[in-house]
C-alpha positions in Angstrom: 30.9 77.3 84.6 32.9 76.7 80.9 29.3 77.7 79.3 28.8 81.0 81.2 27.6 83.8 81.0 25.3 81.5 78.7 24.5 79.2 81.8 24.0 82.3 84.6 20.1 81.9 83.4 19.7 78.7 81.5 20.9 74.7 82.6 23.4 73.4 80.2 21.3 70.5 79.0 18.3 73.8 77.9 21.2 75.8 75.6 19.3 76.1 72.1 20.8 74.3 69.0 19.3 74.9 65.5 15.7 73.7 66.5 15.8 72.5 70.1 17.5 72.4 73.2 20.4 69.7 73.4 18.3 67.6 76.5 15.1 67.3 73.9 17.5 66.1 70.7 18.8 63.6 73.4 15.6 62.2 74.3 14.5 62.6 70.6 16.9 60.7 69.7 16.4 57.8 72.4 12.5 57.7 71.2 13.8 56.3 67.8 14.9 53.2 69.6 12.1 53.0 71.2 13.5 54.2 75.0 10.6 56.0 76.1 10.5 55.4 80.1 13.0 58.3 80.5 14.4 59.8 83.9 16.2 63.0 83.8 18.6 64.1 87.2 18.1 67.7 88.1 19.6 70.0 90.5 21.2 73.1 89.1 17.9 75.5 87.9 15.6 72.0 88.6 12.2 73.9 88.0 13.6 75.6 84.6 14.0 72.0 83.2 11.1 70.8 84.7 8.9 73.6 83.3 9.7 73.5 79.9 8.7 69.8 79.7 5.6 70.5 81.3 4.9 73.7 79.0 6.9 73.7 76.0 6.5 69.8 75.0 2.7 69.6 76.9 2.9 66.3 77.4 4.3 64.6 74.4 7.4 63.8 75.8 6.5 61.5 79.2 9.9 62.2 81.3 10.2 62.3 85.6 13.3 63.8 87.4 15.8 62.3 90.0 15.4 65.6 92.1 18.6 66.2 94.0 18.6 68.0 96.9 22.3 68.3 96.8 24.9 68.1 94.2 25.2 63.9 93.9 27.9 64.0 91.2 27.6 62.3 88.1 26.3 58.9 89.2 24.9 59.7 93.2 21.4 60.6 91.6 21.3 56.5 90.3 20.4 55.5 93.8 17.2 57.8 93.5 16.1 54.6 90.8 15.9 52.4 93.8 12.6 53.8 94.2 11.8 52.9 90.8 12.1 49.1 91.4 13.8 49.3 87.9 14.4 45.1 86.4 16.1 45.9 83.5 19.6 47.5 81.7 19.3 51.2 82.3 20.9 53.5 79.7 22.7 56.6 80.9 24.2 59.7 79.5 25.2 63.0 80.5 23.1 65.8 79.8 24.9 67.8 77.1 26.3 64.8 75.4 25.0 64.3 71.4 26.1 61.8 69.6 24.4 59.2 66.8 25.1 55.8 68.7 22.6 53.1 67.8 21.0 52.4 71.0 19.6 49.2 70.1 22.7 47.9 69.2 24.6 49.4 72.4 21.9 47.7 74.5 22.3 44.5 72.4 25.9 44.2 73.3 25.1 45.2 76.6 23.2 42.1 76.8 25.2 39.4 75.4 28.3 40.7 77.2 26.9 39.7 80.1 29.1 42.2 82.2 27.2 44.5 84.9 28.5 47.8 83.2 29.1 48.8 79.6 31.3 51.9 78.8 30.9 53.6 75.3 34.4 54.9 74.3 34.5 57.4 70.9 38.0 57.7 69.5 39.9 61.0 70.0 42.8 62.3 68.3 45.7 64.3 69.3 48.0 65.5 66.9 51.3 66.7 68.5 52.9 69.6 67.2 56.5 69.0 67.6 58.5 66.1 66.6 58.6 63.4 69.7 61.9 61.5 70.9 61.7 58.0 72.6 64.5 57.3 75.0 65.1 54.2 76.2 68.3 52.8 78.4 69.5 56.6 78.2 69.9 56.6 74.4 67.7 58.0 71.8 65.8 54.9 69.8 63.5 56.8 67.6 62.1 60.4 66.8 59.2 60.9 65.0 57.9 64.0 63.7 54.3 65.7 64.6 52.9 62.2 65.5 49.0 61.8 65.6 48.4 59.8 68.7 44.8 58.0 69.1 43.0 57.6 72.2 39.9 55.7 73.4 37.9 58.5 75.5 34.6 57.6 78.0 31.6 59.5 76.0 29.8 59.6 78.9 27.5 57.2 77.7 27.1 53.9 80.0 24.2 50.9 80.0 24.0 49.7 84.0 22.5 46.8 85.3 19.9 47.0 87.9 22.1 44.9 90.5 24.4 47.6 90.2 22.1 50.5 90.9 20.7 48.9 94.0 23.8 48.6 95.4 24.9 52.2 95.9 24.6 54.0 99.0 21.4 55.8 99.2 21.3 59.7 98.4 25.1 60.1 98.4 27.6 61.7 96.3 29.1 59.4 93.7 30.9 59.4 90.1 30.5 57.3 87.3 34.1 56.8 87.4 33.7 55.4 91.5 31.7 52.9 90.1 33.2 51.9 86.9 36.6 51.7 88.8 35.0 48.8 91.6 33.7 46.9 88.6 36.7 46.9 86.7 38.6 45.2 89.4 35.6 42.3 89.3 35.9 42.3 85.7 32.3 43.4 85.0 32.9 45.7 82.9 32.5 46.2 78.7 33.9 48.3 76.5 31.7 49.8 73.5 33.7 51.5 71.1 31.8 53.7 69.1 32.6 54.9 65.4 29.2 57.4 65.0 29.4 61.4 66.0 30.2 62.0 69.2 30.3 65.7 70.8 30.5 66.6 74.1 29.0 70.3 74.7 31.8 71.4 77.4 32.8 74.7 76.3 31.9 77.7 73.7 34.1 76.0 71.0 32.2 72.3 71.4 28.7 74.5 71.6 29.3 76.1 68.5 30.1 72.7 66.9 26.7 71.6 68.1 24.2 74.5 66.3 26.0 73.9 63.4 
């Protein structure tokens, strides 16, 4: 709803950017590390993504859809895998996400980690625009003016073991966060932080960003 009126008629992930649409540079860009058996979750204008694979790529691009028949949030379409009888690491990321992780390197540290989830974090700053006070035992210790404050942000990008997958509830609503939350408490989880671009295609400002 951000993207409209531009996403009235078109999915988010089928917005153009200079040559191509951001779900194709995605998947390009997952080809040139050699991830080629690609699923893609649909629901909102399903047949509009689905045709222009069919027509516009004819074929070069070998992708199959998740097909939702309700809204399954950002991680309920993983139990749809199950079907899939997947065996190893799968690779996630949202749909209007582009960014130039290495791949093989994420999927590397996946791997040696040994943790059932790995969460890639980009670093995002926030400069304050006013000078900040720190109180502490009712009196003033410090002030410091305009601080830049850095924060470690999930890109949206996640590498899942199997295990995990075939554990979630069949066909029901879930969040990447839902599941990332119950594996932090096991301690199964990794953090990936990434230093490569990162954008996330939210809004008309972060859209712009991207065709440039």
């Amino acid at each position: 709803e951000r993207l409209h009126p531009l996403t009235l008629k078109t999915p988010k992930p089928l917005l153009p950017l200079e040559k191509k649409p951001i779900i194709h540079e995605i998947i390009d860009r997952l080809h040139d590390h050699n991830l080629q058996k690609i699923y893609i979750s649909v629901y909102y204008k399903a047949e509009v993504i689905k045709d222009y694979f069919k027509t516009t790529l004819d074929g070069t691009i070998n992708v199959e859809f998740l097909e939702e028949t309700e809204p399954l949030g950002t991680a309920g379409s993983l139990s749809l895998l199950q079907k899939k009888n997947i065996t190893t690491p799968v690779v996630i990321i949202n749909g209007d996400v582009l960014t130039d992780v290495n791949y093989s390197e994420l999927i590397n540290y996946h791997n040696k980690s040994n943790k059932d989830i790995t969460v890639c974090a980009s670093f995002y700053d926030v400069q304050i625009p006013f000078g900040t006070i720190e109180i502490k035992d009712d009196k003033i210790v410090e002030i410091e003016e305009k601080p830049l404050k850095k924060f470690l942000i999930n890109a949206g990008i996640y590498v899942v073991n199997p295990e995990v997958i075939n554990k979630l509830e069949f066909n029901k609503r879930t969040d990447m966060t839902d599941i990332i939350t119950d594996a932090i408490h096991s301690e199964r989880v990794e953090i990936f932080p990434m230093h490569e671009k990162w954008l996330d295609i939210g809004d008309h400002e972060n859209y712009k960003k991207a065709k440039k």
